[in-house]
PAMAR-873142 format. One record per atom (N, C-alpha, C): residue in one letter; atom name; x, y, z. Coordinates in steps of 0.05 Angstrom, whole numbers. Layout:
<atoms>
ATOM   aa   at        x        y        z
ATOM    a   CA        X        Y        Z
...
</atoms>
This chain:
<atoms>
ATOM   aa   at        x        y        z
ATOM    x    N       16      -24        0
ATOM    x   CA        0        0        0
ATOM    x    C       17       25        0
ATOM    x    N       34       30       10
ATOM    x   CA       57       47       22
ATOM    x    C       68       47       -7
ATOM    x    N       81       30      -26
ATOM    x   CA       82       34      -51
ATOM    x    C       64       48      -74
ATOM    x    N       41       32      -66
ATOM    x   CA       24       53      -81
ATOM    x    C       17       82      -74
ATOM    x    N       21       93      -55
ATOM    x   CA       15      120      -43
ATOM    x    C       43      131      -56
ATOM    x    N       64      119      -52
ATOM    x   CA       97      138      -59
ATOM    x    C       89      145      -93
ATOM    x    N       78      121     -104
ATOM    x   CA       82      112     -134
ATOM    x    C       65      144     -145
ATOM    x    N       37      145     -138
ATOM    x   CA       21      164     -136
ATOM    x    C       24      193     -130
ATOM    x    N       38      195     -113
ATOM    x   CA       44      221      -94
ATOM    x    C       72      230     -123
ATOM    x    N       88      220     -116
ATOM    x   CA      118      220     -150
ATOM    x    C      107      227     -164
ATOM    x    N       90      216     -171
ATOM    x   CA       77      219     -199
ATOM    x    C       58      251     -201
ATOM    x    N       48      258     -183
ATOM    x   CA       34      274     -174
ATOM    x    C       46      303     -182
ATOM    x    N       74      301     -165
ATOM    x   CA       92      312     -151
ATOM    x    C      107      322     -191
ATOM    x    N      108      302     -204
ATOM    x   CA      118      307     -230
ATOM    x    C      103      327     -241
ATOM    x    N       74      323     -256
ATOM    x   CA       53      330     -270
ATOM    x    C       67      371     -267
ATOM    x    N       83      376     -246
ATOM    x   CA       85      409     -245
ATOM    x    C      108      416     -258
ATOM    x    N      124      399     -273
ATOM    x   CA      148      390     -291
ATOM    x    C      138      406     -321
ATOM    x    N      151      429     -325
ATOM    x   CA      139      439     -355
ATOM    x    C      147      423     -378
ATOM    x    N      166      401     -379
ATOM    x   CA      159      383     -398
ATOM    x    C      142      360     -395
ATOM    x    N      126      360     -366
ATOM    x   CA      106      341     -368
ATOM    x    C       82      352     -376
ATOM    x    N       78      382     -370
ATOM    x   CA       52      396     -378
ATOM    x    C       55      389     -408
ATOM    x    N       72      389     -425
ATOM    x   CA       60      390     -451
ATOM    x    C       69      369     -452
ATOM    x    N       69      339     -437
ATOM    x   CA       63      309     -448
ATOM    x    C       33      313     -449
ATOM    x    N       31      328     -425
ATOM    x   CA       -3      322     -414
ATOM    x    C      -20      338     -434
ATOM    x    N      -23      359     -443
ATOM    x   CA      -29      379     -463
ATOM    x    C      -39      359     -489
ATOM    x    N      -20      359     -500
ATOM    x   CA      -29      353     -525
ATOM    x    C      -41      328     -533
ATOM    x    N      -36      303     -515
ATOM    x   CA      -55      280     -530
ATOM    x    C      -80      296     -519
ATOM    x    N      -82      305     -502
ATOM    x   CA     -120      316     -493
ATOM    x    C     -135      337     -510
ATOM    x    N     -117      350     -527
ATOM    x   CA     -124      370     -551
ATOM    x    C     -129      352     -577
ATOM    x    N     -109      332     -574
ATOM    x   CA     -118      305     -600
ATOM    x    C     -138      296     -593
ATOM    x    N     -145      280     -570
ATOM    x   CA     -177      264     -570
ATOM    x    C     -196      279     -560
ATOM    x    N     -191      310     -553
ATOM    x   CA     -211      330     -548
ATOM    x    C     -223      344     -578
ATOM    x    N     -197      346     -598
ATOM    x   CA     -209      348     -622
ATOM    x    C     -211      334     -639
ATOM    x    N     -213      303     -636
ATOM    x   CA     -221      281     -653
ATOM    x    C     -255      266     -649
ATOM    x    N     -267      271     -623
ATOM    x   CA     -294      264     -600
ATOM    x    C     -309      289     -610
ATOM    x    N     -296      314     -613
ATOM    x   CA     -317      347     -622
ATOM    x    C     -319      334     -650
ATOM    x    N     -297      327     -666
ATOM    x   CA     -314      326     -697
ATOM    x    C     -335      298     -697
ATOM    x    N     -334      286     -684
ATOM    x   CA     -339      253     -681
ATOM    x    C     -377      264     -671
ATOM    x    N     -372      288     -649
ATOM    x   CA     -397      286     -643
ATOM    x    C     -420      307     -659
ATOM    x    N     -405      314     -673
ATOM    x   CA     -417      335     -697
ATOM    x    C     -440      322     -710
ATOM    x    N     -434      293     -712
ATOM    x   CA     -446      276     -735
ATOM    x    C     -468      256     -714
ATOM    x    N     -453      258     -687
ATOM    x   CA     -471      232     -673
ATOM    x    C     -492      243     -645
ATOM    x    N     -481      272     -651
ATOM    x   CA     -498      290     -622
ATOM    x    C     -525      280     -622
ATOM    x    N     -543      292     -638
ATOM    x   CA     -568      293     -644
ATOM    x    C     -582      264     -641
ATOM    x    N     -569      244     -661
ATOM    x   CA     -578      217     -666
ATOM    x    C     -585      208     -635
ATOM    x    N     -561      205     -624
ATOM    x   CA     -547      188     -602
ATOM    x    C     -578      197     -574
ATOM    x    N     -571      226     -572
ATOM    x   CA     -596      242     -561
ATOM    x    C     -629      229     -564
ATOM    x    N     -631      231     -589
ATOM    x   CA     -658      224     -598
ATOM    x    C     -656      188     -589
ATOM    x    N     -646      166     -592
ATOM    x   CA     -641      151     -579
ATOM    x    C     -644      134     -550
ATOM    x    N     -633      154     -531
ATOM    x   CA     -621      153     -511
ATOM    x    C     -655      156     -500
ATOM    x    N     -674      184     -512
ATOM    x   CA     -696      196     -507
ATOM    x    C     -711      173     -519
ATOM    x    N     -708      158     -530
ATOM    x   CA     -724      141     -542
ATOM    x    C     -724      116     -520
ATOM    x    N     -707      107     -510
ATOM    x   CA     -700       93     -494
ATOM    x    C     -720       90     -457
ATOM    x    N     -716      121     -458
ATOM    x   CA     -717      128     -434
ATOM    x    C     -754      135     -436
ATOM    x    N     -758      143     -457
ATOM    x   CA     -794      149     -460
ATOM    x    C     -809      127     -453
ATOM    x    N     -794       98     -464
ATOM    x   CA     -810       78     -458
ATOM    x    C     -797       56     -431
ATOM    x    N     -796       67     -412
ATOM    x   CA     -781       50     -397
ATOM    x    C     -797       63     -372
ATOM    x    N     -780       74     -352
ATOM    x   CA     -797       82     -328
ATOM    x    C     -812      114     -316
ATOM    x    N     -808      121     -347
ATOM    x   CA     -814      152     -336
ATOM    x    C     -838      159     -353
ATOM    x    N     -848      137     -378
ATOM    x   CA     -877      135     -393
ATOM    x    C     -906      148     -371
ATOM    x    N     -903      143     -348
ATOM    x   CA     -934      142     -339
ATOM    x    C     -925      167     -317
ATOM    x    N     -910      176     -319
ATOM    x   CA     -896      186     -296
ATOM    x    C     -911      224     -310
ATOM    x    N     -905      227     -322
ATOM    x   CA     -911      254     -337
ATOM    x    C     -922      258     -369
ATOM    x    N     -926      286     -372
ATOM    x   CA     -947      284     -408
ATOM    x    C     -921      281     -428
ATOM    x    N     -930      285     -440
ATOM    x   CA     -919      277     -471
ATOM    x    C     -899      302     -476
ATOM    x    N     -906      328     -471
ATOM    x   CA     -883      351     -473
ATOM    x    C     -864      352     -458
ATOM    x    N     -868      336     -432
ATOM    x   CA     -848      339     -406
ATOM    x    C     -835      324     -395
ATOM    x    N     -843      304     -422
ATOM    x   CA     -826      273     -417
ATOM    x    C     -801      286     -441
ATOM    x    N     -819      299     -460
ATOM    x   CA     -794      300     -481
ATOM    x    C     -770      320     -474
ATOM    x    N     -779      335     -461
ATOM    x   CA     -753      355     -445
ATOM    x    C     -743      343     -424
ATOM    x    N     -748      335     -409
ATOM    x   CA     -735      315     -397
ATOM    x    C     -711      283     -402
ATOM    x    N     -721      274     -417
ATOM    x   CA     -709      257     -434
ATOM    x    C     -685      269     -454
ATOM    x    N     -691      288     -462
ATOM    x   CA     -671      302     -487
ATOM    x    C     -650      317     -462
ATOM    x    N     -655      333     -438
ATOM    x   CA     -637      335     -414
ATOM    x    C     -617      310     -414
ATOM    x    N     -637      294     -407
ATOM    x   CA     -611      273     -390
ATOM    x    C     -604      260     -419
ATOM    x    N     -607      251     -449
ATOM    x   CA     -590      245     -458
ATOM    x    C     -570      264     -469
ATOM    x    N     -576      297     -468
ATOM    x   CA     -552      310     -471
ATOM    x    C     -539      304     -450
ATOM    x    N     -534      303     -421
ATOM    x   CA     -519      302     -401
ATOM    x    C     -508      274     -401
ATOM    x    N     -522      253     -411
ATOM    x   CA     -503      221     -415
ATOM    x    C     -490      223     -440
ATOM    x    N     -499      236     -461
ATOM    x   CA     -475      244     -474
ATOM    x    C     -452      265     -477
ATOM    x    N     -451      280     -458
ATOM    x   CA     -425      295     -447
ATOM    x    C     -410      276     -428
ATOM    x    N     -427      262     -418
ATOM    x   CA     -417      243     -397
ATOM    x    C     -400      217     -415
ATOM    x    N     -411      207     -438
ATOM    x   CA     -395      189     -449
ATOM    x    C     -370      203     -470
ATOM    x    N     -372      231     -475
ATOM    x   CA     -358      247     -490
ATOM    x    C     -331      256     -469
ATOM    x    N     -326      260     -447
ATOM    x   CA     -315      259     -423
ATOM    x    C     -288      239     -429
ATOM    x    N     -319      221     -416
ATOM    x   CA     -302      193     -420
ATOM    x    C     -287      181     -442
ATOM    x    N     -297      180     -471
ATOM    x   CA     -283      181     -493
ATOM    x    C     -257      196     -493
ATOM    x    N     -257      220     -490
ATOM    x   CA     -231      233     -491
ATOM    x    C     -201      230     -473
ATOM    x    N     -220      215     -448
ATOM    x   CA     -193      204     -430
ATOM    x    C     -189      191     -435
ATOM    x    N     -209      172     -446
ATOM    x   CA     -191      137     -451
ATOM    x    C     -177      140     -473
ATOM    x    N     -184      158     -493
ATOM    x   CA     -166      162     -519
ATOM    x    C     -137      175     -515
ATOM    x    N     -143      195     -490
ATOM    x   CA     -113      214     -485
ATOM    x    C      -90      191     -472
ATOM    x    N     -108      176     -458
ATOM    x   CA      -98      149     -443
ATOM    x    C      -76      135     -465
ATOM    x    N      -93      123     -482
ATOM    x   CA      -79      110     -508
ATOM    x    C      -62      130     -525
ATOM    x    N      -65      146     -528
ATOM    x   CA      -47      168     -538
ATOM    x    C      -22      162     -523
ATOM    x    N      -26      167     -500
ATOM    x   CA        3      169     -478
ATOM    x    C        8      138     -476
ATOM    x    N        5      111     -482
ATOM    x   CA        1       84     -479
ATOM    x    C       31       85     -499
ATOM    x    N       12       93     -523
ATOM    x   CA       28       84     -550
ATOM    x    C       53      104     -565
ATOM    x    N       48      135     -554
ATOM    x   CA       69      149     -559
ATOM    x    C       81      165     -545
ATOM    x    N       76      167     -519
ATOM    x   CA       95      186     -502
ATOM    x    C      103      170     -475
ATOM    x    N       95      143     -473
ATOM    x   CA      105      133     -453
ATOM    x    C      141      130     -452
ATOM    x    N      155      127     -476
ATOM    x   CA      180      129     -478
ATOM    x    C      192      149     -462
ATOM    x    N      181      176     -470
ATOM    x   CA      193      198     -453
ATOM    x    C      192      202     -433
ATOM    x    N      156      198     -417
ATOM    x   CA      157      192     -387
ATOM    x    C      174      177     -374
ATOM    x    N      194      155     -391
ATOM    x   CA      199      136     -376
ATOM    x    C      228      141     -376
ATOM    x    N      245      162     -398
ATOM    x   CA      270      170     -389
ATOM    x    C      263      187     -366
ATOM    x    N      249      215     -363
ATOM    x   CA      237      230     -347
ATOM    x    C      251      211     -322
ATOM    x    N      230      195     -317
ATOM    x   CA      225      185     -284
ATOM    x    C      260      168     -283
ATOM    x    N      263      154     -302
ATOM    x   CA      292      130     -302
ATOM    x    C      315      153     -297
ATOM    x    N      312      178     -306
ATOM    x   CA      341      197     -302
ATOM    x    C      336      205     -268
ATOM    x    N      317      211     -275
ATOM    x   CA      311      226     -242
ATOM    x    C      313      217     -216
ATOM    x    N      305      190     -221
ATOM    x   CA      303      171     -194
ATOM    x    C      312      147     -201
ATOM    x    N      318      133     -223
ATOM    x   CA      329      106     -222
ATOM    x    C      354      112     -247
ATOM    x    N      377      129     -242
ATOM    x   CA      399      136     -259
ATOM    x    C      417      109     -258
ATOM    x    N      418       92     -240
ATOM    x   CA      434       64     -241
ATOM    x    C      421       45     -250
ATOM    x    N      390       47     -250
ATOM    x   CA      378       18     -266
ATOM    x    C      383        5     -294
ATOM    x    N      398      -10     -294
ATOM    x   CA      409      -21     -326
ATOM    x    C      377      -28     -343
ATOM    x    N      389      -14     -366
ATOM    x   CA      360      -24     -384
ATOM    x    C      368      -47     -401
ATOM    x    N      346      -69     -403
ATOM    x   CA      356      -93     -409
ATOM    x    C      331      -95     -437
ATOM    x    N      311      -72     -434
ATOM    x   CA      297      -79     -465
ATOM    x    C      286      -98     -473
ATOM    x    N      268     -117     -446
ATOM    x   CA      251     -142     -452
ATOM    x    C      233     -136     -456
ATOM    x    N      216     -113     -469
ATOM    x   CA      194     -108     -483
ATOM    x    C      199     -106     -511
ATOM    x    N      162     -103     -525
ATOM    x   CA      169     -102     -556
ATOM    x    C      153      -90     -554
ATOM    x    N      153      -81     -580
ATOM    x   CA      127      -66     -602
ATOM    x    C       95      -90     -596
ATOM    x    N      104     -112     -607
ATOM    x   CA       86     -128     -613
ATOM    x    C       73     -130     -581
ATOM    x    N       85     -129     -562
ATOM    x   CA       69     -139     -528
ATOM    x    C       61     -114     -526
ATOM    x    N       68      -95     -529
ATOM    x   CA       59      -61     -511
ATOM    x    C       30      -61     -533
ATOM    x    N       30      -69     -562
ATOM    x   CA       12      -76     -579
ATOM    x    C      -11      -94     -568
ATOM    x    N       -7     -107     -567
ATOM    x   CA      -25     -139     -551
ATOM    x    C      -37     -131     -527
ATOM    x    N      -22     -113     -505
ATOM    x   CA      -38     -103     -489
ATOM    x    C      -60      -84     -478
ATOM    x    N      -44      -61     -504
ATOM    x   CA      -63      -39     -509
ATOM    x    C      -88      -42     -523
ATOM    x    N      -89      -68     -534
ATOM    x   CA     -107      -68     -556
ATOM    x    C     -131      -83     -540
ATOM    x    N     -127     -107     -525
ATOM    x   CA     -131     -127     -501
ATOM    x    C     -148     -102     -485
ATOM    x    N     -124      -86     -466
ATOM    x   CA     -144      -75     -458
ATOM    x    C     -167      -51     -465
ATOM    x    N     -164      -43     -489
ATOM    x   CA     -182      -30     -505
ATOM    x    C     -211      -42     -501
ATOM    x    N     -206      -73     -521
ATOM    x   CA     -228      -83     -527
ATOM    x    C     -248      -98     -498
ATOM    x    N     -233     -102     -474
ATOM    x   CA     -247     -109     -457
ATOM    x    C     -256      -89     -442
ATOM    x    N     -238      -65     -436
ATOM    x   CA     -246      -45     -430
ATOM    x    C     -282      -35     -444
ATOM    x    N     -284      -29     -470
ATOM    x   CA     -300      -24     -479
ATOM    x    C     -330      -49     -476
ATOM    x    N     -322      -73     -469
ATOM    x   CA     -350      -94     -468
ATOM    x    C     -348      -86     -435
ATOM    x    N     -339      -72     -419
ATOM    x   CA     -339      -74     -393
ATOM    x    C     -351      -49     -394
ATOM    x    N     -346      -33     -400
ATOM    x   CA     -360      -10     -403
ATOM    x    C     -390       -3     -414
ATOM    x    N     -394      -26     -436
ATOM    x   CA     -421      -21     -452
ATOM    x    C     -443      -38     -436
ATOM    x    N     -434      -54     -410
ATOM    x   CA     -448      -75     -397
ATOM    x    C     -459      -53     -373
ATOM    x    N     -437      -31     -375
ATOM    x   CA     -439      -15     -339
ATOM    x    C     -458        8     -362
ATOM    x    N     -459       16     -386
ATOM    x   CA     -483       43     -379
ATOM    x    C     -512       38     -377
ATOM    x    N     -521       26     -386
ATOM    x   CA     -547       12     -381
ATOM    x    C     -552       16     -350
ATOM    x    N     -538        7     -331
ATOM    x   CA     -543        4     -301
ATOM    x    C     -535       31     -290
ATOM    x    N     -531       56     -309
ATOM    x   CA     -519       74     -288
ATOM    x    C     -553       93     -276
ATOM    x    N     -567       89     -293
ATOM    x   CA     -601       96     -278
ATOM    x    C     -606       89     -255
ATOM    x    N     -588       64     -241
ATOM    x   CA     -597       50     -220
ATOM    x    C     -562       54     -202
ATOM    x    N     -550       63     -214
ATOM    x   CA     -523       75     -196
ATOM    x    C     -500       55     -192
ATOM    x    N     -506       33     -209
ATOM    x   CA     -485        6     -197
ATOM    x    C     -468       16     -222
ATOM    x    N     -472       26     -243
ATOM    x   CA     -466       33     -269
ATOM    x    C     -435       44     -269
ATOM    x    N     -442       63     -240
ATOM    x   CA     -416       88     -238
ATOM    x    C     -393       65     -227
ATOM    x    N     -405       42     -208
ATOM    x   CA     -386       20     -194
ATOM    x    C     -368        3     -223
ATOM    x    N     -387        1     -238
ATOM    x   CA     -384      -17     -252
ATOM    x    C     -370       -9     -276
ATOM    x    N     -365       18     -281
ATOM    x   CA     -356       33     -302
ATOM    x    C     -314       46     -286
ATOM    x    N     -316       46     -260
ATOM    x   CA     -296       55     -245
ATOM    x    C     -277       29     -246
ATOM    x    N     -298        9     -235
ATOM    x   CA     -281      -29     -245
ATOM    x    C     -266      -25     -269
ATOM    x    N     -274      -22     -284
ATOM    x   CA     -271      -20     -320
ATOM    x    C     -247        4     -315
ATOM    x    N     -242       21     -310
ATOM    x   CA     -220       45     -320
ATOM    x    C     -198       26     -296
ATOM    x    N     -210       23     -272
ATOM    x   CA     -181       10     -259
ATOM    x    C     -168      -12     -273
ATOM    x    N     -191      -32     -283
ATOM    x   CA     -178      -57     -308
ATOM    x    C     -159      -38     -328
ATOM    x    N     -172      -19     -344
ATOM    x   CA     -161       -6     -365
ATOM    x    C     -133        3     -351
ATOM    x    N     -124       11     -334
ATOM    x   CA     -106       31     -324
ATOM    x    C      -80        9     -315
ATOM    x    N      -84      -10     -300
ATOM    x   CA      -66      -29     -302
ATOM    x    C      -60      -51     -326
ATOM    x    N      -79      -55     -336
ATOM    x   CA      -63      -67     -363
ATOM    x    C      -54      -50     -382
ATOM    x    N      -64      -29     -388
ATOM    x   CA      -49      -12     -407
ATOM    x    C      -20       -2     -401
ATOM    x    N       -8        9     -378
ATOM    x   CA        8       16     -377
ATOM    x    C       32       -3     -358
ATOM    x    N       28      -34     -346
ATOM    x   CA       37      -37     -336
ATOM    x    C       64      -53     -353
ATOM    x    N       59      -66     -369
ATOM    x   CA       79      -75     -383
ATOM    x    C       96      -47     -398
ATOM    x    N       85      -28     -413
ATOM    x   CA      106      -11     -426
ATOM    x    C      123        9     -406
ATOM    x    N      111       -1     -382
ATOM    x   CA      136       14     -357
ATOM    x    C      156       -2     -349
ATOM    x    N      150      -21     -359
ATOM    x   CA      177      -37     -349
ATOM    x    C      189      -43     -374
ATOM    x    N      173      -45     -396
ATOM    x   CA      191      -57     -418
ATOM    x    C      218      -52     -431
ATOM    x    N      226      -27     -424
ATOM    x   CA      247      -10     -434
ATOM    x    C      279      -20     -413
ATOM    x    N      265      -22     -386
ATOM    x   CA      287      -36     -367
ATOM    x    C      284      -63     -364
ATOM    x    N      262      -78     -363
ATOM    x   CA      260     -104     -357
ATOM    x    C      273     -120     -376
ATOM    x    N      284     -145     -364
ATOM    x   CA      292     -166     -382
ATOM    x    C      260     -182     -392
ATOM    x    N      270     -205     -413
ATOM    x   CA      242     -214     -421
ATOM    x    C      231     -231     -386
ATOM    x    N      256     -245     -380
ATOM    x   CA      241     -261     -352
ATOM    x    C      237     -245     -335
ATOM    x    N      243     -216     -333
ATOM    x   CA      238     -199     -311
ATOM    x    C      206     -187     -313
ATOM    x    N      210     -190     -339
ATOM    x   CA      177     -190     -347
ATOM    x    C      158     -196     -338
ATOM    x    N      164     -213     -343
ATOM    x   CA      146     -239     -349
ATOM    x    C      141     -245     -308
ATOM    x    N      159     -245     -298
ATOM    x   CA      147     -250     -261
ATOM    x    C      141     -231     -259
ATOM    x    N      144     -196     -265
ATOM    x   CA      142     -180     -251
ATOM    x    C      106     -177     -246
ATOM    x    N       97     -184     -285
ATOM    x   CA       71     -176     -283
ATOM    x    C       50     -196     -280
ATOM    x    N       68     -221     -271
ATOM    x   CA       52     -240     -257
ATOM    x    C       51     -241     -229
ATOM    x    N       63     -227     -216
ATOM    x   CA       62     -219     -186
ATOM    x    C       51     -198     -185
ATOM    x    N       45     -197     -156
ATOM    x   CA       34     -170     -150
ATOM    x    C       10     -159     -158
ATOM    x    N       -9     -174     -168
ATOM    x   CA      -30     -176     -171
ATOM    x    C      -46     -146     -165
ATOM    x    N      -47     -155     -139
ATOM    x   CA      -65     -137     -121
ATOM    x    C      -64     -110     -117
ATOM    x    N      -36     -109     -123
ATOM    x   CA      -28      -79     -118
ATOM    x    C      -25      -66     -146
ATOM    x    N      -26      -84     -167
ATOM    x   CA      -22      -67     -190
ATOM    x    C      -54      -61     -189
ATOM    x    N      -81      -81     -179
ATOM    x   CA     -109      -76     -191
ATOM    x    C     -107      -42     -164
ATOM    x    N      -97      -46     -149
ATOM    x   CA      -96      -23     -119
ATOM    x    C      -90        1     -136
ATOM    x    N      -74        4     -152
ATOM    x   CA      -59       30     -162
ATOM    x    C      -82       37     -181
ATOM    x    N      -83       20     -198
ATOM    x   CA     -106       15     -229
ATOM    x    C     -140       35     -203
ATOM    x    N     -142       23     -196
ATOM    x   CA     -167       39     -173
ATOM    x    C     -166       61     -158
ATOM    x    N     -137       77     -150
ATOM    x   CA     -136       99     -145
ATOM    x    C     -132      109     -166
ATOM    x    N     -117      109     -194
ATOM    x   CA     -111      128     -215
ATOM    x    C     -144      130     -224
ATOM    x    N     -161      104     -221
ATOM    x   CA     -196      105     -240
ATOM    x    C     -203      123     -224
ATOM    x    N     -195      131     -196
ATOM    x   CA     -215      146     -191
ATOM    x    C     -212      176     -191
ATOM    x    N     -188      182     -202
ATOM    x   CA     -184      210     -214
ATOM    x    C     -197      212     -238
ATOM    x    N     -191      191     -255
ATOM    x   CA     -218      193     -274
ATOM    x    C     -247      209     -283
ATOM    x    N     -253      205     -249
ATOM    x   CA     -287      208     -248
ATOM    x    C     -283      235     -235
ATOM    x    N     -264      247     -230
ATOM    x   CA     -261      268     -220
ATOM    x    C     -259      294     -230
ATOM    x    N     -284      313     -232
ATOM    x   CA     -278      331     -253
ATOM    x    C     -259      352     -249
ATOM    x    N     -241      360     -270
ATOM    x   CA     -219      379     -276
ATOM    x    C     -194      363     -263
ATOM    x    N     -192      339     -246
ATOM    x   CA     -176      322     -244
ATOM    x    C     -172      303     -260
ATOM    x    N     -192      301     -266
ATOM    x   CA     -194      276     -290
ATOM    x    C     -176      279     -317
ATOM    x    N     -182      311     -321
ATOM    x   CA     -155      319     -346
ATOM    x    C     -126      311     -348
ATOM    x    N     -121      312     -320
ATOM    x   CA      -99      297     -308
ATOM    x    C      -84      274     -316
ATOM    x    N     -108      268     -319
ATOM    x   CA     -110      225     -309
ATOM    x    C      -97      210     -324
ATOM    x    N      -93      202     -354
ATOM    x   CA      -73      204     -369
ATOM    x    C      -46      204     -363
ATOM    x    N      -31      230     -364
ATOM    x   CA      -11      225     -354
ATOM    x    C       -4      218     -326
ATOM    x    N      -16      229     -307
ATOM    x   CA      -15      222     -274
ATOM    x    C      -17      194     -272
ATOM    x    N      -35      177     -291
ATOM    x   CA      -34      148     -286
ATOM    x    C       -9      131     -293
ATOM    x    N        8      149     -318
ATOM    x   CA       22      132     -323
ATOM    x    C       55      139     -310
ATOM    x    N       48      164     -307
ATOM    x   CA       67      169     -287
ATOM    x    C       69      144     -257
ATOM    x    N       51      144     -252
ATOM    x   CA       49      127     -224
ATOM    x    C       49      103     -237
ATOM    x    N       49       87     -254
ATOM    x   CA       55       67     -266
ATOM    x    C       84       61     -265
ATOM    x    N       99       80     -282
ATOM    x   CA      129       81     -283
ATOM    x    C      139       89     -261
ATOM    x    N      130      103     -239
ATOM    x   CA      147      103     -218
ATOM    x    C      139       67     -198
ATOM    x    N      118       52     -205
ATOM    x   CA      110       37     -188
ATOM    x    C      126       12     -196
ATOM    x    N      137        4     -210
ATOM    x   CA      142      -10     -234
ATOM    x    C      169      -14     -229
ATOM    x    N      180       12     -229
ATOM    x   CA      222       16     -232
ATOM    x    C      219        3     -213
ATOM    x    N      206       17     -183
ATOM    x   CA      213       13     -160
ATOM    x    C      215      -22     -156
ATOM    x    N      192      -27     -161
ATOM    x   CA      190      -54     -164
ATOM    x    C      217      -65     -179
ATOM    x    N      225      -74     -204
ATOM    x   CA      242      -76     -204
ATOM    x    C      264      -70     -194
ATOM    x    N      277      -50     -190
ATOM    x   CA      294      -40     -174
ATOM    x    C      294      -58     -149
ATOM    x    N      279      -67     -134
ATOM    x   CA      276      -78     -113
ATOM    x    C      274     -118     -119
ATOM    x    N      270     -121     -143
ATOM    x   CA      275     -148     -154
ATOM    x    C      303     -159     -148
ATOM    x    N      313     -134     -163
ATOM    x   CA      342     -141     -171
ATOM    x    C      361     -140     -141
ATOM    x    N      359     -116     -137
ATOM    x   CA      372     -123     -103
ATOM    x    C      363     -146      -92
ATOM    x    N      342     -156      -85
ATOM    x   CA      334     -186      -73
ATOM    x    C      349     -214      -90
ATOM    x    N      352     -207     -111
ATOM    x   CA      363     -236     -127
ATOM    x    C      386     -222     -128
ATOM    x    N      401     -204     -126
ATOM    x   CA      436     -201     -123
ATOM    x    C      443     -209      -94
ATOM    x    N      427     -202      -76
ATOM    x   CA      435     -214      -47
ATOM    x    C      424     -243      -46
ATOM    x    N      407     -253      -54
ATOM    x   CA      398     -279      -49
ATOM    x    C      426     -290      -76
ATOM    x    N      434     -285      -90
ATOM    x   CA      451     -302      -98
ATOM    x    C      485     -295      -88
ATOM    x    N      483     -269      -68
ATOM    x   CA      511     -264      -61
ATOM    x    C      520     -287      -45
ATOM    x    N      488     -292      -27
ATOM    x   CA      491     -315       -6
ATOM    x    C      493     -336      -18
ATOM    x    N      499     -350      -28
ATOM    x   CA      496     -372      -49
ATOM    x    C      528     -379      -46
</atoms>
């Protein structure tokens, strides 16, 4: 736990770094202006929809016919700012997954881990396989939680989903650059608990408004600092466990 709070807090502590402001900047201007043209075309539909949905379900007998329709057209504009939100982090997320994690990761390796040998047991093809992995489950985890957010388990069940998203996405490309392939390979089969622990405090900046802008890089920041450390602390345990030897 004490790891995850240092990993978090570092990471935190970075984000006021003027070359991390403009890591953080610009993927959120890319999927901020890729979601505005996207919703140009799907505002209205999605709305009329959502109102269609909602007319015949529990709010039919509830009020007349003019005050169902303003009502309904309310809350699907407000669930679609709400999924428009969301879109843009998970996208700034993958933005920073697939092209700026490199830099975060000299950033944090110069600063705090200047002796960790990089041994380059990642690839293209795994940081690929994972991002993609957790994309697509991310998204059936997600499309299962909006349906239920009327009844509030939705917000539980949608926060599950970004903590899944947040530890598989970034946990392998923080190590991949230092890790050996077998260092890999145990690191991200251990530790289970504490990587889903980290993955659940970064989700819940997420849901946090004007924090949430954050979230992106702050997550992967605390990724890469959670990660070195971890290794870093591998390797000392198997140099003394084999000094004794």
């Amino acid at each position: 736990m004490i790891q995850i709070f240092n990993a978090f807090s570092l990471a935190f502590r970075n984000l006021f770094n003027l070359k991390i402001l403009w890591i953080l900047v610009w993927p959120l201007l890319v999927a901020s202006l890729f979601w505005l043209i996207v919703s140009i075309f799907f505002w209205t539909p999605s709305v009329e929809w959502i109102a269609e949905i909602i007319s015949f379900t529990f709010m039919k007998d509830w009020f007349d016919e003019s005050a169902l329709l303003k009502i309904t057209d309310g809350i699907g504009s407000i669930l679609n700012v709400i999924i428009l939100v969301i879109l843009v982090i998970v996208t700034a997320m993958i933005i920073t997954a697939l092209f700026v994690m490199s830099s975060l990761i000299d950033f944090v390796a110069k600063r705090y881990y200047p002796l960790l040998q990089r041994k380059n047991g990642g690839s293209l093809l795994g940081s690929l396989v994972h991002v993609i992995s957790a994309i697509i489950i991310f998204i059936v985890l997600l499309g299962f939680a909006l349906p239920f957010w009327f009844v509030g388990i939705g917000m539980l069940m949608s926060f599950l989903a970004a903590a899944y998203l947040n530890q598989r996405l970034f946990s392998y490309d923080a190590l991949s650059e230092h890790a050996s392939k077998e260092e890999l390979k145990i690191l991200l089969a251990s530790n289970k608990l504490s990587l889903w622990g980290l993955g659940l405090l970064t989700g819940l900046v997420q849901f946090m408004p004007v924090l949430n802008l954050f979230a992106p890089t702050l997550t992967a920041l605390a990724f890469i600092h959670f990660e070195l450390a971890r290794l870093e602390n591998y390797r000392h345990k198997s140099n003394s466990d084999s000094s004794q030897k």
